[in-house]
TIKOLRO-922414 format. One line per 8 residues: for each residue x, y, z of N, C-alpha, C. Coordinates in pm, 1 decimal, decimal comma. Atoms other than C-alpha are relative to their C-alpha. Last residue first. Example, Ala and Ser with C-alpha at 12.3 -4.5 7.8 and 13.67 -1.06 7.14 Angstrom:
2
-82,0 -119,0 -6,0 1367,0 -106,0 714,0 -77,0 109,0 73,0  89,0 -119,0 0,0 1230,0 -450,0 780,0 90,0 120,0 0,0
END
This chain:
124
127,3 -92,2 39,9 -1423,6 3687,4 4143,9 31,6 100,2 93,7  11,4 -146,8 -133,6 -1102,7 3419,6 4186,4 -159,6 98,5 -75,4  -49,4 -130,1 55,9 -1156,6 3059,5 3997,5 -38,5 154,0 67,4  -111,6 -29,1 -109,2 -1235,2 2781,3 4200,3 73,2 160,5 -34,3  57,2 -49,1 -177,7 -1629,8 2692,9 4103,1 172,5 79,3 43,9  108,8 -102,7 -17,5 -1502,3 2730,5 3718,0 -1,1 42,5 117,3  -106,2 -106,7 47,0 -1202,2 2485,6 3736,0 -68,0 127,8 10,9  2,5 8,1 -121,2 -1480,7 2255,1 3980,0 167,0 108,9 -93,6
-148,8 43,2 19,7 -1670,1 2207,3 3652,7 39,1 70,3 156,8  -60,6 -161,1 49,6 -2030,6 2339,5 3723,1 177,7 -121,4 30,6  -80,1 71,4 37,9 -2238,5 1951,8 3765,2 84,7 141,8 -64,1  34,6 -151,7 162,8 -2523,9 2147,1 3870,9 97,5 -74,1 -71,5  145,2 -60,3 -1,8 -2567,6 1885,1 4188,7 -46,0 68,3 -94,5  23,6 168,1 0,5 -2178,2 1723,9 4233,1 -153,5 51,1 -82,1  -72,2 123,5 61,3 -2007,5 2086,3 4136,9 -102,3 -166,2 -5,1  33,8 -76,3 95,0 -2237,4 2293,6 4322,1 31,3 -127,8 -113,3
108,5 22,2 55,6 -2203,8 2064,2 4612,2 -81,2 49,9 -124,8  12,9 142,9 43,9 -1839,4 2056,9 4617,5 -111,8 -46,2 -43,5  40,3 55,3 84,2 -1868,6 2419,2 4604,9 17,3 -103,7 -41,9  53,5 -33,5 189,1 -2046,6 2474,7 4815,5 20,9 -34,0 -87,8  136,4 43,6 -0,5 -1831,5 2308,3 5073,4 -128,8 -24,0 -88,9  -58,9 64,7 61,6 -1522,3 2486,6 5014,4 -157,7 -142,0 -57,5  -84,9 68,2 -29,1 -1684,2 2802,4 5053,6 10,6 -190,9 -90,5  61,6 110,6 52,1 -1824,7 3067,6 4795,2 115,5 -102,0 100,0
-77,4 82,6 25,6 -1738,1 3368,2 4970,7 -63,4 -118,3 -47,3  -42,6 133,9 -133,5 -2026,8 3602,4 5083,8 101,8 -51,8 -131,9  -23,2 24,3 -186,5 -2119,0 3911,9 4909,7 35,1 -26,0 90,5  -106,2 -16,3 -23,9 -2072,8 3892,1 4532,0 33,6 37,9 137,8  -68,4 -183,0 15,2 -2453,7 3957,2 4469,7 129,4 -2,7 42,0  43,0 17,7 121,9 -2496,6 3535,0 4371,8 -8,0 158,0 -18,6  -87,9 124,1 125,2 -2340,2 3421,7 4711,4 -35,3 100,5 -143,0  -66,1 -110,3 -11,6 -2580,0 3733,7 4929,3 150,2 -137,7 -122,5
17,3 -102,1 20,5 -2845,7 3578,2 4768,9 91,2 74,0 35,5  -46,8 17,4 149,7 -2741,7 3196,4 4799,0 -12,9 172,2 -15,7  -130,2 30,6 15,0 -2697,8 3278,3 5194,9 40,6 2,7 -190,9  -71,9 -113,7 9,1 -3017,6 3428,4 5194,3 166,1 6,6 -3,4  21,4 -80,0 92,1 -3173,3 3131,6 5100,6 49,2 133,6 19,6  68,5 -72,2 -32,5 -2970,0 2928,8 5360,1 -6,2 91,4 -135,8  65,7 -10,1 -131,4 -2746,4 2649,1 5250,6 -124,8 81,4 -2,5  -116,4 -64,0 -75,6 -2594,4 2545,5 4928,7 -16,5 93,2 126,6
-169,9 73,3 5,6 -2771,0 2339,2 4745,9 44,9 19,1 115,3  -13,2 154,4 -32,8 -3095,3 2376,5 4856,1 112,3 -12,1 19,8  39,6 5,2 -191,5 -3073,4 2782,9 4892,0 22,8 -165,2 -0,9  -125,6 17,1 -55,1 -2986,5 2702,3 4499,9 41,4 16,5 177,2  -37,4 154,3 47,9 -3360,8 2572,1 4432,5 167,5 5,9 -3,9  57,7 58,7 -104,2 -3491,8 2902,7 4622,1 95,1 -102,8 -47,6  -153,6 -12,9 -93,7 -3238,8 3113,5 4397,4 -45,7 -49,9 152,4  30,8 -143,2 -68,3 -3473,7 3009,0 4109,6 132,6 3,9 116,5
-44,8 -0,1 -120,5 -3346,0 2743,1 3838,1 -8,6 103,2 109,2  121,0 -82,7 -38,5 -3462,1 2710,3 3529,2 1,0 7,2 148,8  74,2 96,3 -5,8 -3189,0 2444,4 3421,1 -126,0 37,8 71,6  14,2 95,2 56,4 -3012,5 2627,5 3184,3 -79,2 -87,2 85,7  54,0 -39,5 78,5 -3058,1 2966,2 3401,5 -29,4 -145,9 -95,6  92,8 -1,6 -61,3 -2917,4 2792,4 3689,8 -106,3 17,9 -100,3  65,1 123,9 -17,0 -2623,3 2682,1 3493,8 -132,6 26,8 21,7  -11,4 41,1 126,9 -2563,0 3051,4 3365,7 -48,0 -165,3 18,9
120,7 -27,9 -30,9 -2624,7 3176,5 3765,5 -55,4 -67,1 -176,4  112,5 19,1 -79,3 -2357,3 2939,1 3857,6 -132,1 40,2 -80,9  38,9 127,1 -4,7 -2116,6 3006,7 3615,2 -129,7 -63,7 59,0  105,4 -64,9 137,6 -2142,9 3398,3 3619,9 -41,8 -191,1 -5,0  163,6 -58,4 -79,9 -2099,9 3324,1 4054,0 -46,0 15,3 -193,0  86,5 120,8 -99,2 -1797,3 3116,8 3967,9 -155,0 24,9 -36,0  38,7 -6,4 -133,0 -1600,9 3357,8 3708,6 -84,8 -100,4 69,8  54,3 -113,2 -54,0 -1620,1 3207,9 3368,1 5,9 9,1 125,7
100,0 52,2 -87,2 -1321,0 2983,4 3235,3 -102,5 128,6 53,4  -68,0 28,2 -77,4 -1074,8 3210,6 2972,1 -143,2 -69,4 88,4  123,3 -58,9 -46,4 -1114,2 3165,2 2642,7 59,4 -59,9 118,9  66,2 131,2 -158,3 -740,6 3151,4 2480,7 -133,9 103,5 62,9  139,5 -75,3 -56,6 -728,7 3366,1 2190,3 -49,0 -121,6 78,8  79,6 -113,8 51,8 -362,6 3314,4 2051,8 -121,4 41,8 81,1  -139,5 -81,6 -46,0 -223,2 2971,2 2190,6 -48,6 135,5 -25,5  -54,3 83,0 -118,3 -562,3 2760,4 2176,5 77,6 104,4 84,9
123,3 -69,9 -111,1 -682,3 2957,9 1894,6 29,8 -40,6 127,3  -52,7 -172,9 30,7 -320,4 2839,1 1703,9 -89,1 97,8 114,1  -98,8 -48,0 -94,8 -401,3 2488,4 1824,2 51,2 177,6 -16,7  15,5 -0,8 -176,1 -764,3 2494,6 1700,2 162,2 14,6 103,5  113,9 -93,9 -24,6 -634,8 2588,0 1344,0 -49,6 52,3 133,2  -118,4 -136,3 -38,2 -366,8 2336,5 1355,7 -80,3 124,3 8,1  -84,1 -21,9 -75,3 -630,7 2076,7 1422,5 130,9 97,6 31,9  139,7 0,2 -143,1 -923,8 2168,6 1238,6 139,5 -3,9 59,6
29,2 -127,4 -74,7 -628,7 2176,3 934,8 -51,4 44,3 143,2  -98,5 -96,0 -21,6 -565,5 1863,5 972,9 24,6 123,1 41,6  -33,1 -1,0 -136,8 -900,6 1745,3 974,9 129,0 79,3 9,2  97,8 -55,2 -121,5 -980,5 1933,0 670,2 40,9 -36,3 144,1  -88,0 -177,2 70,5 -645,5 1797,3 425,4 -106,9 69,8 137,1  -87,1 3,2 -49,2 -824,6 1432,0 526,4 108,6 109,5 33,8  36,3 12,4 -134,9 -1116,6 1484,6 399,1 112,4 -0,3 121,0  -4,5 -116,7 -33,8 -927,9 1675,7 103,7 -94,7 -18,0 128,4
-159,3 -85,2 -6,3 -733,4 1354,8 24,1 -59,2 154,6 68,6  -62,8 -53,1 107,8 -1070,4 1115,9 86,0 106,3 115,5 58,6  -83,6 106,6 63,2 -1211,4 870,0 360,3 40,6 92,6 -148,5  -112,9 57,8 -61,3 -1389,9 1165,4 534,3 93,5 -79,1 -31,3  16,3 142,3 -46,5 -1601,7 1280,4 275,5 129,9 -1,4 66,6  1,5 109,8 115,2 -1559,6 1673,5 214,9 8,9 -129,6 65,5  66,1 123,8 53,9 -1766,9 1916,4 373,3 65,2 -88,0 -59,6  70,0 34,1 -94,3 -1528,6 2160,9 500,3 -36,3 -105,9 7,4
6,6 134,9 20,0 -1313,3 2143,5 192,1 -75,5 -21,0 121,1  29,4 88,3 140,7 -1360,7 2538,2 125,1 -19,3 -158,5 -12,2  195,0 -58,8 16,9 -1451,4 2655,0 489,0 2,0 -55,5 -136,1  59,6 93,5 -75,2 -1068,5 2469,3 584,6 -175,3 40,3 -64,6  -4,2 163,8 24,5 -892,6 2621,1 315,1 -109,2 -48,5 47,7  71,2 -45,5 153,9 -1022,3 3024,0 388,2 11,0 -157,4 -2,5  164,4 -45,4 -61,9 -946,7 2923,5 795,2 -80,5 21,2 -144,6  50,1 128,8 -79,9 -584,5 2780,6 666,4 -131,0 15,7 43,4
-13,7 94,4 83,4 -529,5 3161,4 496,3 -81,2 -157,3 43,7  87,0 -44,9 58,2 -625,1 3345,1 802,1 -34,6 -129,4 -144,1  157,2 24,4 -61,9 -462,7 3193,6 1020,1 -107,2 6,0 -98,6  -18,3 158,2 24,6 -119,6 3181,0 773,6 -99,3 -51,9 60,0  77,9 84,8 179,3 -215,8 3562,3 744,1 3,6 -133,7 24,2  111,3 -64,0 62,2 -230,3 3607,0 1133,6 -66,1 -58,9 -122,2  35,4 -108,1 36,3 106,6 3401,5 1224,9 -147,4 22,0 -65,5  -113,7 -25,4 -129,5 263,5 3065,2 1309,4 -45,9 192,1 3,4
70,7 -162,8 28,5 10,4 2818,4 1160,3 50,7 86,6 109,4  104,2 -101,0 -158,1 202,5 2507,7 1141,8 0,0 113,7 -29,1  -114,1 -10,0 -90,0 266,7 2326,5 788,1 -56,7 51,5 126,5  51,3 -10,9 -165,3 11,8 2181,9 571,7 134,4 25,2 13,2  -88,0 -94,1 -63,7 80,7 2144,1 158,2 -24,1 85,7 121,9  87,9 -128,2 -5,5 -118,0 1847,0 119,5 131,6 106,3 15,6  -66,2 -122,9 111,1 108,5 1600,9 -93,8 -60,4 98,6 49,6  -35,7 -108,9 -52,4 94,1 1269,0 58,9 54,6 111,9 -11,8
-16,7 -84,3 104,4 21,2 938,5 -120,5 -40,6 153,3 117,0  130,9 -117,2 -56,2 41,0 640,7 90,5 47,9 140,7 -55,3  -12,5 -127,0 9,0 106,3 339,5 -84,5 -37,1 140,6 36,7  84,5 -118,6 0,0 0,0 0,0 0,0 88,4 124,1 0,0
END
């Protein structure tokens, strides 16, 4: 078997060469996976995403935006986080930047909303 290898890929080390590789990739987007320009796409995807990676890192959201962004996904009043996490005025002064989110919380945030525990730890 022969393996025939001719894309012209290198790493994306600059702007235009972003730019460029981002024009490629939208042109062979769609193409069948088991072919030369299915194969030319992943590639790209991957040097593409490492460049965004290194370049325009997203950074985790604060706790309390986390929180109220779960809550919102799962219709969630600030009675049904009083559960979680103690006293309803406890989530209220939690969710106006008030009180400290302890360690506690947010284990239960975490187990209960399922909020990544990189999120719950991050400073606000």
């Amino acid at each position: 078997m022969q393996i025939q290898f001719d894309m012209q890929i290198k790493v994306i080390k600059n702007e235009v060469e972003y730019n460029q590789a981002l024009k490629r990739l939208e042109e062979i987007f769609h193409a069948p996976a088991d072919t030369h320009e299915g194969d030319e796409a992943e590639v790209l995807s991957i040097l593409i995403e490492k460049y965004e990676d290194e370049h325009y890192p997203i950074e985790a959201p604060d706790p309390i935006e986390a929180i109220k962004f779960r809550m919102e996904q799962m219709g969630m009043k600030n009675k049904d986080l009083a559960e979680i996490i103690g006293y309803k005025s406890r989530a209220s002064e939690i969710l106006s930047r008030k009180r400290k989110l302890t360690l506690k919380m947010i284990r239960n945030l975490h187990e209960k909303l399922k909020i990544p525990y990189e999120s719950l730890l991050n400073r606000y």
